[in-house]
N, C-alpha and C positions, 0 to 999 in steps of 0.2 A: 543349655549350659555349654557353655567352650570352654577347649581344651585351655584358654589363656586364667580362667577362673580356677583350673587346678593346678595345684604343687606337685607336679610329676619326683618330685625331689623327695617329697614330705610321703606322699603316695609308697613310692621304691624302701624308703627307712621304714616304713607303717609295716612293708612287706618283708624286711631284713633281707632289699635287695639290691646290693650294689650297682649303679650307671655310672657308664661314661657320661661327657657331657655328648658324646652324637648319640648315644643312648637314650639319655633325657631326650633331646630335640626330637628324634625322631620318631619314639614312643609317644611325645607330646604330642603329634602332628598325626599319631596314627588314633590316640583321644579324641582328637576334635572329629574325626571321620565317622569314628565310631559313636558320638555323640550327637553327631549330623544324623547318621541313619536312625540311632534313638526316636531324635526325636520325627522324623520324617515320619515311624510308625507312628508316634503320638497323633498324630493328625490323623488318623485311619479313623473312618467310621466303622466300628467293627459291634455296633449296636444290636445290631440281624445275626450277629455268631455266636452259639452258646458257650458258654463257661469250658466245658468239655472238649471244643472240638478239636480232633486230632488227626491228623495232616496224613499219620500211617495209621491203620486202624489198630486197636490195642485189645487185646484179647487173653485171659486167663487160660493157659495151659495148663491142663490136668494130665495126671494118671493113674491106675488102678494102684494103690497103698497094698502090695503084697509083702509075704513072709518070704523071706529069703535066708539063705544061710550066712552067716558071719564066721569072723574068723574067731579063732579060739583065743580069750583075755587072756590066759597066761600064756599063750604062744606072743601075742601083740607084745605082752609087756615084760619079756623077756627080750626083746629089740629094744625098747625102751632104752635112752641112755641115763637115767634115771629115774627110778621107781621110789616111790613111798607105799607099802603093803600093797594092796589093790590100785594102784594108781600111780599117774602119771607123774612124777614134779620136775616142775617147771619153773625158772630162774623167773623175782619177783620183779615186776618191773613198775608197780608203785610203792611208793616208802611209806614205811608208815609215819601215822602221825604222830607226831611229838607233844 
């Protein structure tokens, strides 16, 4: 696909993001590059590479789950700029439904 088949304009508004027009041009031209390499990989026989394979090896880090000491809740929530009994309140920041 080339960059000429997409609305860099239509794209930007999609994103709620204003361009110049050398903005357009030049974002459109860095599209088609990037659509170029796309597809360059598409042509990769990549049939012989498993599903998984990872370029930096990826490995689960653990560690020992101990008991430590915490600090003391009514010390925390006396910092607190706002408390409700045992706990924190926090300004809501979905509305409810109507």
């Amino acid at each position: 696909m080339s960059s000429d088949k997409i609305d860099v304009r239509y794209v930007a508004k999609l994103a709620r993001i204003a361009l110049t027009d050398d903005e357009v041009e030049r974002f459109g031209a860095q599209l088609g590059d990037l659509l170029e390499h796309v597809q360059a990989l598409g042509e990769l026989d990549v049939a012989a590479v498993p599903a998984t394979a990872q370029v930096v090896e990826s490995r689960n880090v653990q560690r020992a789950d101990t008991v430590r000491p915490t600090l003391d809740r009514e010390t925390v929530l006396a910092q607190a700029p706002q408390r409700q009994g045992p706990f924190f309140r926090v300004p809501r920041i979905i509305a409810e439904a109507e």
